[in-house]
N, C-alpha and C positions, 0 to 999 in steps of 0.2 A: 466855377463853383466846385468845389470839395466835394468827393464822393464821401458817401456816412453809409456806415451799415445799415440793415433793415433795424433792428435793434436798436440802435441809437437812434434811429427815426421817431420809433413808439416812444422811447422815454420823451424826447424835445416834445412829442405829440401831448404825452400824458403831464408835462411841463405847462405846456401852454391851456391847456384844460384848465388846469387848478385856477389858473389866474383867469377865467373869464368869472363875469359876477352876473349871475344868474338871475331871472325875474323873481318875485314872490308869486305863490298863489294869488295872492291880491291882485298885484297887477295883471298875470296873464286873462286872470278875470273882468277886468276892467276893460282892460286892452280887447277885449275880445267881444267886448259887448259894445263900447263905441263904434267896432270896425260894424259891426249887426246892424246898430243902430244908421250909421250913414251909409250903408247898402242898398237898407230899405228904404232911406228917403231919397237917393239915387234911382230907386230904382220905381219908385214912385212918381220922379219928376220925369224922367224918361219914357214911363208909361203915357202918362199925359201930352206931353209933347207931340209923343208918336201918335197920339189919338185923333187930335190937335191938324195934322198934319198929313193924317190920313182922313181927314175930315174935310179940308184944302182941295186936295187932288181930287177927291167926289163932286168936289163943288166944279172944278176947274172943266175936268172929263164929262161930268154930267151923267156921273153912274147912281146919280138917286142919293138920296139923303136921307 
């Protein structure tokens, strides 16, 4: 591979910047609130589960109910 100067590095840098296409506000908003939204019910079914399952092993050990 070809050495390039520091200089010519930033421009190819600031080259390939231009050509990314960037989200809207709309989307990053969107995007940001489904990620929320399946978080919470992740983290909801997971709560349960573990409840679930520590609820199992009380029964199993016999440390009361």
């Amino acid at each position: 591979m070809a050495k390039i100067s520091p200089i010519q590095f930033f421009r190819q840098v600031k080259q390939e910047v231009k050509k990314v296409t960037w989200p809207t506000r709309k989307e990053v908003m969107q995007t940001s609130f489904m990620v929320i939204v399946i978080v919470a019910i992740a983290a909801t079914f997971f709560f349960f589960v573990d409840q679930f399952f520590g609820w199992i092993v009380k029964l199993i050990f016999g440390l009361g109910v």
